[in-house]
PDBQT receptor file of N, H, CA, C and O in Angstrom, charges set to zero:
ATOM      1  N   UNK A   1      89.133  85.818 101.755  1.00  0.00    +0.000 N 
ATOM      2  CA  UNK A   1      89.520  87.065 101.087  1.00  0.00    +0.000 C 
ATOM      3  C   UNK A   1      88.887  87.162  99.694  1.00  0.00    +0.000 C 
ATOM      4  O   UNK A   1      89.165  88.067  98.906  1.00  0.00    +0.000 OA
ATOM      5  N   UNK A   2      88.269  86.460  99.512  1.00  0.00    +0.000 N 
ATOM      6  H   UNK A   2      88.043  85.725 100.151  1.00  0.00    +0.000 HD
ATOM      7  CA  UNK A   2      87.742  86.301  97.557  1.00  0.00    +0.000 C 
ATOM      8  C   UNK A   2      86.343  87.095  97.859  1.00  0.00    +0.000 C 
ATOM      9  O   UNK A   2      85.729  87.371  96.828  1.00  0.00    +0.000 OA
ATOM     10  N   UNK A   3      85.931  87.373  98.670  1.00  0.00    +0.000 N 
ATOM     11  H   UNK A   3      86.429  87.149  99.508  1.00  0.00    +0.000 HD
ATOM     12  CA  UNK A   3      84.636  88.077  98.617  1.00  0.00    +0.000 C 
ATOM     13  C   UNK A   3      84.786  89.332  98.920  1.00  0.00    +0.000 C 
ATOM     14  O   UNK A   3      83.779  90.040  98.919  1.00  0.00    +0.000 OA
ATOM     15  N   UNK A   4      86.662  90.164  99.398  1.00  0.00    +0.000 N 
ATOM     16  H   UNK A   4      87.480  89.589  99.398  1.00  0.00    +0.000 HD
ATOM     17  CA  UNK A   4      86.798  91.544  99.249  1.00  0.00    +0.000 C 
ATOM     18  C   UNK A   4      87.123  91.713  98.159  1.00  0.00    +0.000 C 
ATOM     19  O   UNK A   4      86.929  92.764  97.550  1.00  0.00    +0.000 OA
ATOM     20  N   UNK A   5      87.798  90.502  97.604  1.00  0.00    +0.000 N 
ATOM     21  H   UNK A   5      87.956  89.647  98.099  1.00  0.00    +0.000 HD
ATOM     22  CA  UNK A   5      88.247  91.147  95.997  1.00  0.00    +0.000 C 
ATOM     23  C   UNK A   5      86.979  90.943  94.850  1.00  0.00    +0.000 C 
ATOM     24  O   UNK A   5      87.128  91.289  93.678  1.00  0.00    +0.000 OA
ATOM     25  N   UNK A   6      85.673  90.310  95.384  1.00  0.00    +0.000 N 
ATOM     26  H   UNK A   6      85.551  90.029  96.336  1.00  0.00    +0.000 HD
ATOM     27  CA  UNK A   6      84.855  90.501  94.658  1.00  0.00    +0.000 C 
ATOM     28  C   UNK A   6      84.423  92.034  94.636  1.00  0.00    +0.000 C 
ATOM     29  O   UNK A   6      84.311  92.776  93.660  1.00  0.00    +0.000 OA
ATOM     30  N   UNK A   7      84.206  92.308  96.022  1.00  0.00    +0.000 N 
ATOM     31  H   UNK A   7      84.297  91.706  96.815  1.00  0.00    +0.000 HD
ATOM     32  CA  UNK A   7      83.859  93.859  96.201  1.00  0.00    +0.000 C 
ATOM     33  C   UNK A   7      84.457  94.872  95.826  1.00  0.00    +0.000 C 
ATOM     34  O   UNK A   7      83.879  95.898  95.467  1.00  0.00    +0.000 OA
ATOM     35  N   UNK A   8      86.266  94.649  95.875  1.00  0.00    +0.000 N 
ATOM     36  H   UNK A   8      86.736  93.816  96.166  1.00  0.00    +0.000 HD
ATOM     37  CA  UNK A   8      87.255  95.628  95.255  1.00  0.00    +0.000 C 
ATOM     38  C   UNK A   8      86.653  95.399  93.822  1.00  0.00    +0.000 C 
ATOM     39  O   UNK A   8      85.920  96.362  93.594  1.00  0.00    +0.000 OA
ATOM     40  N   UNK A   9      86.655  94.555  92.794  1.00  0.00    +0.000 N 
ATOM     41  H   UNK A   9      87.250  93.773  92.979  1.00  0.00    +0.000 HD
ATOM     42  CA  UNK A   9      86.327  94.393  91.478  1.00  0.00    +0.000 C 
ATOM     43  C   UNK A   9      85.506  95.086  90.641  1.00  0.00    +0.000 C 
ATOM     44  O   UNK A   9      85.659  95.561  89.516  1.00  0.00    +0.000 OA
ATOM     45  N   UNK A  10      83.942  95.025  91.983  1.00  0.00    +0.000 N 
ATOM     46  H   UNK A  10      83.817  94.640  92.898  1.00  0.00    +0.000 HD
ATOM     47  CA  UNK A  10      83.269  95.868  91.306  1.00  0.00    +0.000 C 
ATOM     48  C   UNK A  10      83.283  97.055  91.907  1.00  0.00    +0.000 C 
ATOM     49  O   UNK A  10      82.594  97.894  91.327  1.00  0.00    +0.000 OA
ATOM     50  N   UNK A  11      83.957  97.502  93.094  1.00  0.00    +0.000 N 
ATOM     51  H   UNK A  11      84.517  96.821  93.565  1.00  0.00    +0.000 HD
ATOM     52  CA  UNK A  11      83.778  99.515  93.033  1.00  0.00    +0.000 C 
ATOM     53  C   UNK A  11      84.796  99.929  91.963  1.00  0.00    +0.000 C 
ATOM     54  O   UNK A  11      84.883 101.110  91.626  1.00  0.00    +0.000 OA
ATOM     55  N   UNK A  12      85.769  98.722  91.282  1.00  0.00    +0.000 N 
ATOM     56  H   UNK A  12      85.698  97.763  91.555  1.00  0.00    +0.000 HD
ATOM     57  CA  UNK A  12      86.365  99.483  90.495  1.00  0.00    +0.000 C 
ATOM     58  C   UNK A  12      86.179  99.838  89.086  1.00  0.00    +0.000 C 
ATOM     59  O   UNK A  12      86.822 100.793  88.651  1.00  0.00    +0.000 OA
ATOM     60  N   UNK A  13      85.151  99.005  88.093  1.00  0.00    +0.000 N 
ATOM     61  H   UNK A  13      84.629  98.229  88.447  1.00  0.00    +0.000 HD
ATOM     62  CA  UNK A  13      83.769  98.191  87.696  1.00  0.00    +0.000 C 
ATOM     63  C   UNK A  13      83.414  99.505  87.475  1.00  0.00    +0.000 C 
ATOM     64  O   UNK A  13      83.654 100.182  86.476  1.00  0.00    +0.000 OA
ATOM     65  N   UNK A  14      82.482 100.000  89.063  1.00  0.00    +0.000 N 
ATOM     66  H   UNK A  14      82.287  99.451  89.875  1.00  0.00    +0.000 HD
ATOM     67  CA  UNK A  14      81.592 101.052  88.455  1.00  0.00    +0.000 C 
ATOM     68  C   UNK A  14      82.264 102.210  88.653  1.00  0.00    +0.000 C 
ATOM     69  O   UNK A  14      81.517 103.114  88.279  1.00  0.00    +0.000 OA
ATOM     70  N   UNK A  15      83.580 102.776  89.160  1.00  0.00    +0.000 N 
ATOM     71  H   UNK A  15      84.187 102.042  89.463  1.00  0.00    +0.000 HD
ATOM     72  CA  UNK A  15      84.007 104.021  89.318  1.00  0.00    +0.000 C 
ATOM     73  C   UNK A  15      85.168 103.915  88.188  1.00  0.00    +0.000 C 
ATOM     74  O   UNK A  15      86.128 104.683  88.252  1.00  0.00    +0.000 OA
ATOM     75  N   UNK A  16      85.053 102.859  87.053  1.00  0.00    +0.000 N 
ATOM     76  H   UNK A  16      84.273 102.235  87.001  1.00  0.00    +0.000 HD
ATOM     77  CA  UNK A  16      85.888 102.974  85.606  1.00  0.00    +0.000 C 
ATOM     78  C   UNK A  16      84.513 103.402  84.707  1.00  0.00    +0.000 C 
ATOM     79  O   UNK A  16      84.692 104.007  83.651  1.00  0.00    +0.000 OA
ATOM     80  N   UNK A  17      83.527 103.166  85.024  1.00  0.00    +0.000 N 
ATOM     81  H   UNK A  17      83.381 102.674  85.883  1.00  0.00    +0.000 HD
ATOM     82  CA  UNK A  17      82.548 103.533  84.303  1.00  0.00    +0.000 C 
ATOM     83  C   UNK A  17      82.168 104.871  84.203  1.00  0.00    +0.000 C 
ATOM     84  O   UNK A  17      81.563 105.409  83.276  1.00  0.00    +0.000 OA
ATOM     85  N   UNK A  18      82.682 105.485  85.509  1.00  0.00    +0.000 N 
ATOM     86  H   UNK A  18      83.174 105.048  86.262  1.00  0.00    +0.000 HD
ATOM     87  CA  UNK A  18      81.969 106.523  85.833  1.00  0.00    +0.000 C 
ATOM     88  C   UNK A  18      83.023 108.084  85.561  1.00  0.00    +0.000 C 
ATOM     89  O   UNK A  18      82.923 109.297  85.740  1.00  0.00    +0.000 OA
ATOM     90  N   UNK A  19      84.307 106.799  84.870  1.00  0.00    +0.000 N 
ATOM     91  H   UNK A  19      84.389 105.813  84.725  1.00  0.00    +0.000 HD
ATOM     92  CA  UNK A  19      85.821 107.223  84.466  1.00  0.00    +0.000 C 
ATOM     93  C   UNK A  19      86.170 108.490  85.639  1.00  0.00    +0.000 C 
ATOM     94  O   UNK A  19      85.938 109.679  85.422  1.00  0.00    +0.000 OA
ATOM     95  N   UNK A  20      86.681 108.029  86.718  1.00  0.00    +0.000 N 
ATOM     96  H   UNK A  20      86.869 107.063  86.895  1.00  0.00    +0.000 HD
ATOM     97  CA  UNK A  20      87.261 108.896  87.746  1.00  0.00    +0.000 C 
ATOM     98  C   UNK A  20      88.030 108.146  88.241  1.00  0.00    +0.000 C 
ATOM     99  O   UNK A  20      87.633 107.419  89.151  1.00  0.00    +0.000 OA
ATOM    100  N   UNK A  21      89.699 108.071  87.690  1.00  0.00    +0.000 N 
ATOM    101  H   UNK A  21      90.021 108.662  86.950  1.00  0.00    +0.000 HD
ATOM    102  CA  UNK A  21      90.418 107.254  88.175  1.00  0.00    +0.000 C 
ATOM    103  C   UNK A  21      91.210 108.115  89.206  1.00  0.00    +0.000 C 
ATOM    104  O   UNK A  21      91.977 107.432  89.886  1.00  0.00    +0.000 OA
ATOM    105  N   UNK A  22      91.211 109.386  89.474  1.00  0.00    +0.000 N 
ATOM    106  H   UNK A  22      90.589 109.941  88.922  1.00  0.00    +0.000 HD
ATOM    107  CA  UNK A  22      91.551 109.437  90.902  1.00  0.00    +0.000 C 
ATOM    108  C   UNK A  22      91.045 108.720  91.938  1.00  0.00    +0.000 C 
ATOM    109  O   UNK A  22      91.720 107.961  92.635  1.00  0.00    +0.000 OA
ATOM    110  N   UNK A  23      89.329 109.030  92.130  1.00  0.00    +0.000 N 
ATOM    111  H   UNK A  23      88.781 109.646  91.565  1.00  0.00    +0.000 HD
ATOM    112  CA  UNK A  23      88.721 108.620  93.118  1.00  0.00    +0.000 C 
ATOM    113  C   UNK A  23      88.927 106.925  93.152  1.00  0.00    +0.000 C 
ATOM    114  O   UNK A  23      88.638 106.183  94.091  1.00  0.00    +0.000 OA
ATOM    115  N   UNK A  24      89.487 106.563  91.898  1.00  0.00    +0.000 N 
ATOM    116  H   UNK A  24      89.722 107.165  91.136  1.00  0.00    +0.000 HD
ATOM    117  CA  UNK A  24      89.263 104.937  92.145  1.00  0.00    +0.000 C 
ATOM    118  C   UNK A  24      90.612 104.605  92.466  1.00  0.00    +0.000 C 
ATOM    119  O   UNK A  24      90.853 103.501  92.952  1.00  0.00    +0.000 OA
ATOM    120  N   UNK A  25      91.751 105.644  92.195  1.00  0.00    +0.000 N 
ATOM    121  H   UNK A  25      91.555 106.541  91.800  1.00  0.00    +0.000 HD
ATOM    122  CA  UNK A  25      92.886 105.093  93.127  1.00  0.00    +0.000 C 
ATOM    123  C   UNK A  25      92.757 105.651  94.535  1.00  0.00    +0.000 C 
ATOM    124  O   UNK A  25      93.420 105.040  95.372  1.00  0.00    +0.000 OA
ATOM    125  N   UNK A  26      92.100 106.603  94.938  1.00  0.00    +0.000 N 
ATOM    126  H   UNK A  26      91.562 107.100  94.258  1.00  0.00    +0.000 HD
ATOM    127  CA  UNK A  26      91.881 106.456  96.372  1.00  0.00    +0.000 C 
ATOM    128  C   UNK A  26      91.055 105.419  97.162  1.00  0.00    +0.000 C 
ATOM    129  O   UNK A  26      91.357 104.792  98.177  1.00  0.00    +0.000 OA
ATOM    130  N   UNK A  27      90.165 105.412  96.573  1.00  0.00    +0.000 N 
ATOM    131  H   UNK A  27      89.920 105.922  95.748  1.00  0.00    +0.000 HD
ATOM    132  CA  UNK A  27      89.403 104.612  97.660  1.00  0.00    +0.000 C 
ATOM    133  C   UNK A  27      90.067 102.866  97.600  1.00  0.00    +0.000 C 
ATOM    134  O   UNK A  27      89.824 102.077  98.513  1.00  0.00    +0.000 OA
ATOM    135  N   UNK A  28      90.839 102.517  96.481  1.00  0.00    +0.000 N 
ATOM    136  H   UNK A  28      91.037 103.158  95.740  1.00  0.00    +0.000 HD
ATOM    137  CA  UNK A  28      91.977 101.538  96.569  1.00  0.00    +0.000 C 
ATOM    138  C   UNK A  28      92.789 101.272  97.719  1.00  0.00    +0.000 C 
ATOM    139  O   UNK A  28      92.944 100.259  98.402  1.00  0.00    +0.000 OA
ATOM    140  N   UNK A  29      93.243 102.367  97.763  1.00  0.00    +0.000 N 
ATOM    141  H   UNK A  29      93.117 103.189  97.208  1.00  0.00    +0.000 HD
ATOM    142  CA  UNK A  29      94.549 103.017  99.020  1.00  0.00    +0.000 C 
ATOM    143  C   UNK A  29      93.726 102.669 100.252  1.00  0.00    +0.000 C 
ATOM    144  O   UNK A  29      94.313 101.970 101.078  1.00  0.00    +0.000 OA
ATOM    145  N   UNK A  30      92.457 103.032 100.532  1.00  0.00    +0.000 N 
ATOM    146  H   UNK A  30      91.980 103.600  99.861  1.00  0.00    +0.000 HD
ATOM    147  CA  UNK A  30      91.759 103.593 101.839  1.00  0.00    +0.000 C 
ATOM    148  C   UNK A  30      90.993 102.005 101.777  1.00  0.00    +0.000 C 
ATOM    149  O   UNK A  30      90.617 101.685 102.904  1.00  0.00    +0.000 OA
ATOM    150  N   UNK A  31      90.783 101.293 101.060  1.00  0.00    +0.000 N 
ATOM    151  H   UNK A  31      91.088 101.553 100.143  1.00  0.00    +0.000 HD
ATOM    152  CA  UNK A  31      90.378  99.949 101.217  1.00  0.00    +0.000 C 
ATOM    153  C   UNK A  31      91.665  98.777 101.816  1.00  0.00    +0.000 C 
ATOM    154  O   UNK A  31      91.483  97.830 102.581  1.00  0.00    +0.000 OA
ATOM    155  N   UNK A  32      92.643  99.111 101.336  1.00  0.00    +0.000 N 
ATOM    156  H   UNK A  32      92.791  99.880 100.715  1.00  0.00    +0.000 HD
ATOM    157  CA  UNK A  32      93.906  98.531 101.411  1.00  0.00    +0.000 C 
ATOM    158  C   UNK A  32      94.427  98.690 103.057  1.00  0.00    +0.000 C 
ATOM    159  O   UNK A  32      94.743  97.831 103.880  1.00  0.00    +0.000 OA
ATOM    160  N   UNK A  33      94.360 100.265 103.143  1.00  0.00    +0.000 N 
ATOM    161  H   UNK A  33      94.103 100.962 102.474  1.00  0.00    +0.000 HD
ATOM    162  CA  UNK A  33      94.720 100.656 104.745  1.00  0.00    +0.000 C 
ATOM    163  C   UNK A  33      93.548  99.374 105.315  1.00  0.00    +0.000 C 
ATOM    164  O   UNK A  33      93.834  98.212 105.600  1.00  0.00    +0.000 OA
ATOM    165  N   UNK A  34      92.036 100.103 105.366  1.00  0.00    +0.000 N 
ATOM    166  H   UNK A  34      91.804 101.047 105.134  1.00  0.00    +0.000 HD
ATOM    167  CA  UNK A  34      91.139  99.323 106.016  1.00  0.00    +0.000 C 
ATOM    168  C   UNK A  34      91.287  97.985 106.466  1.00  0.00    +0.000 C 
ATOM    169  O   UNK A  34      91.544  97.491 107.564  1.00  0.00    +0.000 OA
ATOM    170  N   UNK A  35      91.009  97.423 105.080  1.00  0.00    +0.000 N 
ATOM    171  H   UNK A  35      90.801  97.824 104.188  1.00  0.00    +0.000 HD
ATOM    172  CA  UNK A  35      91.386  95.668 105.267  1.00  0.00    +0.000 C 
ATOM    173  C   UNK A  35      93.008  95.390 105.275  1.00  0.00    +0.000 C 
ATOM    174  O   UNK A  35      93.666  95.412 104.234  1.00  0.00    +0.000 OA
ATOM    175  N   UNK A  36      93.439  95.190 106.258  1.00  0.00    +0.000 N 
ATOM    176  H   UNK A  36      92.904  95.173 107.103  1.00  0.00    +0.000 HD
ATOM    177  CA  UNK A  36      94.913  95.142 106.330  1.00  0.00    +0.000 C 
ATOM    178  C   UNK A  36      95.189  93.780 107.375  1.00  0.00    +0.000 C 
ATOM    179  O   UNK A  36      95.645  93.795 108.518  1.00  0.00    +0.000 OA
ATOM    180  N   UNK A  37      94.680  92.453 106.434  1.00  0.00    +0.000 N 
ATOM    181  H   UNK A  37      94.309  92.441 105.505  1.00  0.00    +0.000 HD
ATOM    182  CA  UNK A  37      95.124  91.453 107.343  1.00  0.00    +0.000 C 
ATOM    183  C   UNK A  37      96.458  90.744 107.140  1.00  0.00    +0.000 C 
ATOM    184  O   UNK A  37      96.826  89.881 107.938  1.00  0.00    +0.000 OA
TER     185      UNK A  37
């Protein structure tokens, strides 16, 4: 699991950069549904 939370880290990384914290609490949510082990 340390290599999704590398990946969660940085879409969140570059979509704080890109300052759109809606889209970065969705695609949170929709990563969370996804990977659901």
């Amino acid at each position: 699991m340390r290599f999704y939370e590398q990946i969660l880290k940085m879409y969140e990384f570059i979509l704080l950069e890109n300052s759109s914290s809606f889209f970065l609490c969705q695609t949170r949510a929709n990563l969370k549904k996804s990977i659901n082990f």
